[in-house]
RODO-2510 file (C-alpha; in nm, 4 decimals, decimal comma):
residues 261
     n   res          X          Y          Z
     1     x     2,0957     7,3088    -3,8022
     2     x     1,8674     7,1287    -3,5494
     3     x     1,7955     6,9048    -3,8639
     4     x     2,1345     6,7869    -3,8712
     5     x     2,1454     6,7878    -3,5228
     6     x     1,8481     6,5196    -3,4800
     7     x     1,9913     6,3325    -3,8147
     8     x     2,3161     6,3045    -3,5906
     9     x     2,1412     6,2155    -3,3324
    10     x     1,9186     5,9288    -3,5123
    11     x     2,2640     5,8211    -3,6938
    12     x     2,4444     5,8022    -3,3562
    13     x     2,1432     5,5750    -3,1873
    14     x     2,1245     5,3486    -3,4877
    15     x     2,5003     5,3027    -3,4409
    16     x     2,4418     5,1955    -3,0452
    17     x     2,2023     4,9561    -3,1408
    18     x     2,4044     4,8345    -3,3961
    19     x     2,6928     4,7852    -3,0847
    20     x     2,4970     4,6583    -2,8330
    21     x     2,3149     4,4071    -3,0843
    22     x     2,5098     4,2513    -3,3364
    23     x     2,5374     3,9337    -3,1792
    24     x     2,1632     3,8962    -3,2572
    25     x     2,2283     4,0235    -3,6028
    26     x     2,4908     3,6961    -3,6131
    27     x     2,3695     3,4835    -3,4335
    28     x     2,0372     3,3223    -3,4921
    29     x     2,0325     3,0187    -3,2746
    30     x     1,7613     2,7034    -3,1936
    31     x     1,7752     2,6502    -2,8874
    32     x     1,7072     2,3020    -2,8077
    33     x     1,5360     2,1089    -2,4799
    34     x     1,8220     1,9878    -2,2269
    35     x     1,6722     1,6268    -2,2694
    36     x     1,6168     1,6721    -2,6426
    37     x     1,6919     1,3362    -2,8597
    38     x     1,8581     1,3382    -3,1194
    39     x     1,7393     1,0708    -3,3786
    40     x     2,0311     0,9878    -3,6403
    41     x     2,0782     0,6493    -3,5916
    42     x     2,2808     0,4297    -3,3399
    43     x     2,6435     0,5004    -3,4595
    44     x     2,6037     0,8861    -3,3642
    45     x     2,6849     0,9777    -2,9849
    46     x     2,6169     1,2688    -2,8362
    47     x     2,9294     1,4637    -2,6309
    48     x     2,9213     1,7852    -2,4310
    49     x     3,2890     1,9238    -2,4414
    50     x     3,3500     2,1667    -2,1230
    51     x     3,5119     2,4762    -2,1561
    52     x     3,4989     2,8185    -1,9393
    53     x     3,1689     2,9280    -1,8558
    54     x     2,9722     2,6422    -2,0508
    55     x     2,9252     2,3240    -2,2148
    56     x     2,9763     2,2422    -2,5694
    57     x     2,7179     2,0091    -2,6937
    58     x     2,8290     1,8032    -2,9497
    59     x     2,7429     1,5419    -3,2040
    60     x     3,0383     1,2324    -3,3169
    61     x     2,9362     1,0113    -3,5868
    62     x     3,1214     0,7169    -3,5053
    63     x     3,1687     0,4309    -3,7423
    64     x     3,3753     0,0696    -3,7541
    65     x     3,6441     0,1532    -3,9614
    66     x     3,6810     0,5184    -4,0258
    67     x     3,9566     0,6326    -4,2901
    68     x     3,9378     0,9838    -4,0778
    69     x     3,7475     1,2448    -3,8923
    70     x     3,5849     1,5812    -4,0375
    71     x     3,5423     1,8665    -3,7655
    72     x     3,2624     2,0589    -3,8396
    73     x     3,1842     2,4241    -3,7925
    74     x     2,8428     2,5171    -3,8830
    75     x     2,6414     2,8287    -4,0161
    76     x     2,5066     3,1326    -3,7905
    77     x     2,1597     2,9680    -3,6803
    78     x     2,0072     2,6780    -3,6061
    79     x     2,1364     2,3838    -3,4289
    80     x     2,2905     1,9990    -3,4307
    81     x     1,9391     1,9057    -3,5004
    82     x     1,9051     2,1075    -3,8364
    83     x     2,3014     2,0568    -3,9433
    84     x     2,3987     1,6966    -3,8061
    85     x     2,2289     1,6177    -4,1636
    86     x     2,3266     1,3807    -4,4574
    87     x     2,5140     1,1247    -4,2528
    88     x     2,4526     0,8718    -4,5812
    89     x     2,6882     1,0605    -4,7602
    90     x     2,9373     1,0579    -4,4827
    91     x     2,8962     0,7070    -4,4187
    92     x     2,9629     0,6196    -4,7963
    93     x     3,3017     0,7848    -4,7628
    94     x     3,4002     0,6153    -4,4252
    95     x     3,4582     0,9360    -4,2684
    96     x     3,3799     0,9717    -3,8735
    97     x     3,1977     1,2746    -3,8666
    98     x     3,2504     1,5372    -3,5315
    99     x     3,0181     1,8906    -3,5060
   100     x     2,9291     2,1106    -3,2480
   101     x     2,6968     2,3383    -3,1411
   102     x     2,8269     2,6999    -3,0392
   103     x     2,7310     2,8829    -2,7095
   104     x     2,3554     2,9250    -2,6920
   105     x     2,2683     2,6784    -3,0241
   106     x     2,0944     2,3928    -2,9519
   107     x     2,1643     2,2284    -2,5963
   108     x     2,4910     2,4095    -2,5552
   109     x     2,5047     2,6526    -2,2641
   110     x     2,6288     2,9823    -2,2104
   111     x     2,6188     3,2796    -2,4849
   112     x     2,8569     3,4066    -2,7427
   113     x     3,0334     3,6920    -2,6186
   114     x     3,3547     3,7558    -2,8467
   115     x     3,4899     3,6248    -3,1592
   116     x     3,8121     3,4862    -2,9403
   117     x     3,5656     3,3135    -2,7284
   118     x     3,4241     3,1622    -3,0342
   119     x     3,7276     3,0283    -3,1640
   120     x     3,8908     2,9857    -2,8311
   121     x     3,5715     2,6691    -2,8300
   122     x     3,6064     2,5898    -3,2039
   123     x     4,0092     2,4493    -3,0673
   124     x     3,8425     2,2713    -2,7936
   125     x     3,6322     2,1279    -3,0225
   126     x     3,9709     1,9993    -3,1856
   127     x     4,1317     1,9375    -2,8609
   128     x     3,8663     1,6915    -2,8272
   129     x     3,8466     1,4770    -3,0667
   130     x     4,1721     1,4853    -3,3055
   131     x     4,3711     1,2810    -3,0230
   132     x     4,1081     1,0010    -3,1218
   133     x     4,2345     0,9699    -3,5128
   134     x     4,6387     1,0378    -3,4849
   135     x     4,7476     0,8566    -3,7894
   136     x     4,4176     0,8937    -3,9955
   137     x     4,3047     1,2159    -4,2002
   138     x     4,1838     1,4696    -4,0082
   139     x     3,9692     1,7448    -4,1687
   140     x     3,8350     2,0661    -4,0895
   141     x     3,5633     2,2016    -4,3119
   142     x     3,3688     2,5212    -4,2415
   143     x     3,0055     2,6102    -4,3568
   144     x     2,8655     2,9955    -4,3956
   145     x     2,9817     3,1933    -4,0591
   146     x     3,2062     2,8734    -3,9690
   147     x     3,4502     2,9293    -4,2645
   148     x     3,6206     3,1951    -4,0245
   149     x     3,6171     2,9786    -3,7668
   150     x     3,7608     2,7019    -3,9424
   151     x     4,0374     2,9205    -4,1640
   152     x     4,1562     3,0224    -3,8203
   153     x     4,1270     2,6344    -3,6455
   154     x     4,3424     2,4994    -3,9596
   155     x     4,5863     2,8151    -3,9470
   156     x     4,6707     2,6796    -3,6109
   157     x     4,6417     2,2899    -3,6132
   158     x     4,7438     2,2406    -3,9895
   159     x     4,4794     1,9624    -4,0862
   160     x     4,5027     1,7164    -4,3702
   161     x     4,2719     1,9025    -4,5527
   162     x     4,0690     2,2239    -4,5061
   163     x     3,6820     2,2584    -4,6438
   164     x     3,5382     2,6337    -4,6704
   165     x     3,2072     2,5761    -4,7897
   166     x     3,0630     2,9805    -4,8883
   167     x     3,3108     3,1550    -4,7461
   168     x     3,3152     3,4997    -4,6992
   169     x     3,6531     3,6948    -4,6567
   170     x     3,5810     3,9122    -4,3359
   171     x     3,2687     4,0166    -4,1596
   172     x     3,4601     4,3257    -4,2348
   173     x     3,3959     4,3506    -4,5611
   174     x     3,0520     4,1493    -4,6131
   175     x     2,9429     4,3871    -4,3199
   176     x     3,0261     4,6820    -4,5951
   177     x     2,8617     4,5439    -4,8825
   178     x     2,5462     4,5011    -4,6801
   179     x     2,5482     4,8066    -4,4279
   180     x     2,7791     5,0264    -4,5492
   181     x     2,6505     5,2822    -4,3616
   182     x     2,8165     5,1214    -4,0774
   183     x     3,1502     5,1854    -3,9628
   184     x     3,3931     4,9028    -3,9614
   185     x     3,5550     4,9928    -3,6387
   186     x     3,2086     4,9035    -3,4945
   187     x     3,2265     4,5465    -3,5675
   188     x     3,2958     4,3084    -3,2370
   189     x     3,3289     4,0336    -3,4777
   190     x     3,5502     4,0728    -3,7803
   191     x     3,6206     3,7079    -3,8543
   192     x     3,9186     3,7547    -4,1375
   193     x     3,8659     3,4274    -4,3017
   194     x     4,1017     3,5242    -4,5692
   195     x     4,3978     3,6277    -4,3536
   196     x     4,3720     3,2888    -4,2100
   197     x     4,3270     3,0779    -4,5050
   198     x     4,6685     3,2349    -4,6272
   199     x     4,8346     3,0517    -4,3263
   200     x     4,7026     2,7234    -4,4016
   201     x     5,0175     2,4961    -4,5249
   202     x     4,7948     2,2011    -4,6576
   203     x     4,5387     2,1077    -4,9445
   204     x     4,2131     2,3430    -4,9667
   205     x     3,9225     2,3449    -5,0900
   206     x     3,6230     2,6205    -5,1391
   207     x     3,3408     2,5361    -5,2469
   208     x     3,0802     2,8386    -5,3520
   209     x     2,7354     2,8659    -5,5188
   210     x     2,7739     3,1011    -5,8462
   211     x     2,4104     3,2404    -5,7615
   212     x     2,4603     3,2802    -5,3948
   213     x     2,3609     3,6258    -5,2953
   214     x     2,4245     3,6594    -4,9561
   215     x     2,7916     3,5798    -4,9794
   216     x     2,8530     3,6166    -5,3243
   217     x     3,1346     3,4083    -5,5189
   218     x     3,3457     3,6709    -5,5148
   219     x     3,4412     3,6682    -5,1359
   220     x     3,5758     3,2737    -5,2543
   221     x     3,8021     3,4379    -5,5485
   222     x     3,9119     3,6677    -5,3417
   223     x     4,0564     3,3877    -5,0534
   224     x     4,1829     3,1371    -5,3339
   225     x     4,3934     3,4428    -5,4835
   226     x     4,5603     3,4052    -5,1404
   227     x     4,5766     3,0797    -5,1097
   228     x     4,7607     2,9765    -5,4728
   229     x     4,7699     2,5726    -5,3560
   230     x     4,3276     2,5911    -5,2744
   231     x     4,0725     2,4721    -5,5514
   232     x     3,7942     2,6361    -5,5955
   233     x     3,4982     2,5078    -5,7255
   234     x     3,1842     2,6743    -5,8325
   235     x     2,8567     2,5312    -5,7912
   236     x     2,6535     2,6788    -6,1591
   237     x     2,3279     2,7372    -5,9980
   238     x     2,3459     2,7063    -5,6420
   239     x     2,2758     2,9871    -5,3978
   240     x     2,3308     2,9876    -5,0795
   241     x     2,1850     2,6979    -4,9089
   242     x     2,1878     2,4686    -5,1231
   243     x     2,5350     2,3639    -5,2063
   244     x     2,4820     2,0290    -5,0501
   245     x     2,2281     1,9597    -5,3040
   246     x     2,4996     2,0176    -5,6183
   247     x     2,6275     1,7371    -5,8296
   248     x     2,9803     1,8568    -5,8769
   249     x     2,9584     1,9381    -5,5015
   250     x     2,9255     1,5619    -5,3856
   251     x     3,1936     1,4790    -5,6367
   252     x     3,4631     1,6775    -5,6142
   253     x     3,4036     1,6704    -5,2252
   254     x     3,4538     1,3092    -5,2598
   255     x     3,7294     1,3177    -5,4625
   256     x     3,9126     1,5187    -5,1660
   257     x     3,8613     1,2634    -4,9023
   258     x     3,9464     1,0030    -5,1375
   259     x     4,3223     1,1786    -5,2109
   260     x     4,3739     1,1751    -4,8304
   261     x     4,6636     0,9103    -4,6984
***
């Protein structure tokens, strides 16, 4: 009996830790100087966006003659300075491109403290710039953690077109496959990408790595059997982090923004 008891015990600490730190289990931010410089190139500006309790800091490609603007939600850790990457590629497609940095990431102040205030920021982030492009294709596309975040943005705001680059369908459920020992009703942040993406009226596309092992493809099936009108295309080869890097990724990513009006 007092073996049980301290295995309770043990099971029941791990459990409070789990709690009390799962936003550092998330959430694995750069944090960046407050006179940091970012370096890509004259057409990018740098923005902070206010909202309760912080500032946003945020990065807007800006060029001539956009045909639109893509909002971009990035991954669980690093910052504007790791993500704001391969502006070639959206230069070549004439697309304005507009990303932030959440609470704590980068220069942005504040801390994440719940999932609402996360996508209460992610609309902001929307608020701010869309206004700027009425008439012209306006895209949200979501990478890693920011698929939720993005699923839920477009449920709401009903983009031109939606990007969910290796989504996952709920913290709920990757949480299981990797802890299962953990109880959902412990998670602060269950981030139901798939509920979402259901709501989401216009053109979709996932993209996901067939060898990606941290979200694996399946989580994508799983959303584009809810979402009958999204194409999903696999990436033969590509894991996790590099799904930038695939052929058919660049293409049929392309081929998207080119069939906007």
């Amino acid at each position: 009996m007092r073996a049980i008891a301290w295995s309770l015990a043990i099971y029941a600490t791990l459990l409070g830790a789990v709690w009390c730190g799962q936003d550092r289990l998330l959430f694995h931010p750069t944090v960046l100087a407050p006179d940091h410089a970012f370096a890509f190139g004259d057409d990018v500006h740098e923005v902070g966006i206010e909202v309760p309790g912080a500032r946003l800091s945020a990065l807007h490609l800006r060029l001539p003659a956009p045909r639109g603007v893509i909002v971009f939600l990035h991954g669980n850790a690093g910052s504007l300075d790791s993500w704001f990457t391969n502006t070639a590629a959206w230069r070549r497609a004439n697309y304005d491109l507009f990303m932030i940095d959440y609470r704590g990431f980068g220069k942005s102040t504040g801390a994440i403290e719940s999932e609402a205030q996360l996508r209460a920021d992610a609309r902001a982030a929307w608020d701010h710039v869309a206004p700027q492009y009425e008439g012209k294709p306006r895209v949200v596309y979501g990478r890693s953690l920011g698929t939720a975040l993005a699923a839920g943005l477009a449920a709401e705001v009903q983009p031109d077109l939606t990007v969910l680059v290796s989504p996952y369908r709920s913290m709920v459920e990757l949480g299981g496959e990797h802890y299962p020992w953990v109880p959902t009703a412990l998670l602060r942040y269950p981030l139901r990408t798939e509920d979402d993406a259901a709501r989401i009226e216009g053109p979709v596309v996932i993209f996901h790595g067939e060898g990606d092992t941290l979200i694996p493809i399946s989580h994508a099936e799983a959303i584009a059997a809810r979402v009958p009108h999204a194409e999903l295309v696999r990436l033969p080869g590509a894991g996790h982090d590099d799904v930038h890097d695939h052929p058919r990724y660049r293409e049929a990513l392309t081929a998207a923004l080119a069939r906007l009006r």
